[in-house]
N, C-alpha and C positions, 0 to 999 in steps of 0.2 A: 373704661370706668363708667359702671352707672349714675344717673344723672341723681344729684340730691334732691332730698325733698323735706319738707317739714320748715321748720323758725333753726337759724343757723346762724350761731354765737361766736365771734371769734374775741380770742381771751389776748390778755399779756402784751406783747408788742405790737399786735393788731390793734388792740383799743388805745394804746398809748397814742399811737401813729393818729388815728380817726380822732382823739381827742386835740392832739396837734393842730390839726388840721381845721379845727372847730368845725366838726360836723356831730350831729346830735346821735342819742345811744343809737336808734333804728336811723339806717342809716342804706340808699342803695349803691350798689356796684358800682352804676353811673354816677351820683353824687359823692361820692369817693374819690371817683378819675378825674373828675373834675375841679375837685377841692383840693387834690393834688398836682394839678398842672398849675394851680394858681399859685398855691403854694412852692412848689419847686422854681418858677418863671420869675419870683422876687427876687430884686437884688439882695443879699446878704446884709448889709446896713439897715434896709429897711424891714428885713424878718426879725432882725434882731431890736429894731425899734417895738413891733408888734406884739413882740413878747415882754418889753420891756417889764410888766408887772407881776411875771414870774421868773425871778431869779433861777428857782430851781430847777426852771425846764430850758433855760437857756443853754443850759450846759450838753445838751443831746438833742437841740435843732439841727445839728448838723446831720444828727442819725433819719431825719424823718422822710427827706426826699428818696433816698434809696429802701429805707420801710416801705413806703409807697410804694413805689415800684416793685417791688419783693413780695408786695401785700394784692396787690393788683392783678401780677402775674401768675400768682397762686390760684386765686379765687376766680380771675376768667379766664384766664389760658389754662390753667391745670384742673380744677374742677368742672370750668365749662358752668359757670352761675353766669346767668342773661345781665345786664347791664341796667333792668328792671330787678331781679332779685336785692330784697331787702336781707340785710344782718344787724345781727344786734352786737354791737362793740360795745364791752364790758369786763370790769375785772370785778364787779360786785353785783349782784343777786339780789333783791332787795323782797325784802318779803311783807305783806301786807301790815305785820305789826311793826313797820319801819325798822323790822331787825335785817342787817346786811350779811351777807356771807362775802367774804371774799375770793375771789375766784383764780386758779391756775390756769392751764391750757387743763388739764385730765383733772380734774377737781371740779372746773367750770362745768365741763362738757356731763357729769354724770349729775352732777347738783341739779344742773339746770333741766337736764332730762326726766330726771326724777321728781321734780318740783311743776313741770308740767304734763306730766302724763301720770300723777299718780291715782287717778281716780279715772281713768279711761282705758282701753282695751289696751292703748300702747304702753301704757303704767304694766297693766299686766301680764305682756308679753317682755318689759324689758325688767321683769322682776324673774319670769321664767330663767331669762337669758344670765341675770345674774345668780341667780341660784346654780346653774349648767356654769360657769364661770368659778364658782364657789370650789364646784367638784372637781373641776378642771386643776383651780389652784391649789386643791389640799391634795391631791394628786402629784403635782408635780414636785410639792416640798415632800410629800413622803418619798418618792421615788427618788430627789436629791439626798434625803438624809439617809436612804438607804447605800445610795452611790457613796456620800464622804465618808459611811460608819466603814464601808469593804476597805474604801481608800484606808481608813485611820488604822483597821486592822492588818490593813495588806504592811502599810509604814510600818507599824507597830513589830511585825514579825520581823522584818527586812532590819530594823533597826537591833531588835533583839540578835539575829543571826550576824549581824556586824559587829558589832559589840562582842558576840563569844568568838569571832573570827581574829577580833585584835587585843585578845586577852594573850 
């Protein structure tokens, strides 16, 4: 796998986990494994004192030790991000006129790519690639509605000649 490069956003359970954890948006690999060992190494009584002032997150502290680990294990054993690389954990966008977007996992990742490269060479090469994507997808529903119109006529006849077979 090639090694990543660029500002590298993880969305949805990622940022929940890094918020858990109280570590800030930009946030490193190392300060992550770290925030997590602290976090997971508490006794149960006192994580739940910790949080005492959010009711609503009490309820999925139990989900964050294994996020961690899940989150961890992705990003440096499976990607290979150095314990130095920074991310930015986030499920919103925030745009200069303090208007936010909110973010999915594939929602996040095109927003956010879009929002910083639109005025740079790599704005204009991933505007290429969505236009070559555009053709790709109008392609492939033509070529599906081509496939279910055969299917509907293929049914169609099959149904007609059963029909005069049980007359």
């Amino acid at each position: 796998m090639p090694r990543l490069a660029g500002q590298l956003l993880a969305t949805e359970n990622f940022a929940y986990t890094a918020r858990a954890l109280a570590l800030p948006e930009y946030t490193s690999i190392g300060e992550f494994a770290l925030a997590a060992r602290r976090f997971c190494s508490k006794p149960w009584p006192q994580t739940l004192q910790d949080h005492s002032s959010e009711p609503q997150q009490q309820r999925y502290l139990w989900r964050y030790c294994f996020g961690s680990a899940f989150a961890w294990t992705l990003l440096h054993d499976v990607l290979h991000l150095g314990e130095g690389q920074v991310v930015q954990f986030a499920n919103t966008l925030e745009f200069t006129r303090g208007v936010g977007v909110g973010l999915d996992w594939a929602l996040g990742a095109a927003v956010l790519q879009l929002s910083r490269g639109a005025n740079s060479e790599q704005g204009a090469l991933m505007r290429r690639q969505q236009r070559a994507m555009s053709v790709v997808l109008v392609a492939a529903l033509a070529g599906t509605a081509a496939v279910l119109g055969a299917l509907g006529i293929t049914g169609l006849r099959w149904w007609t000649a059963r029909q005069a077979v049980l007359k």
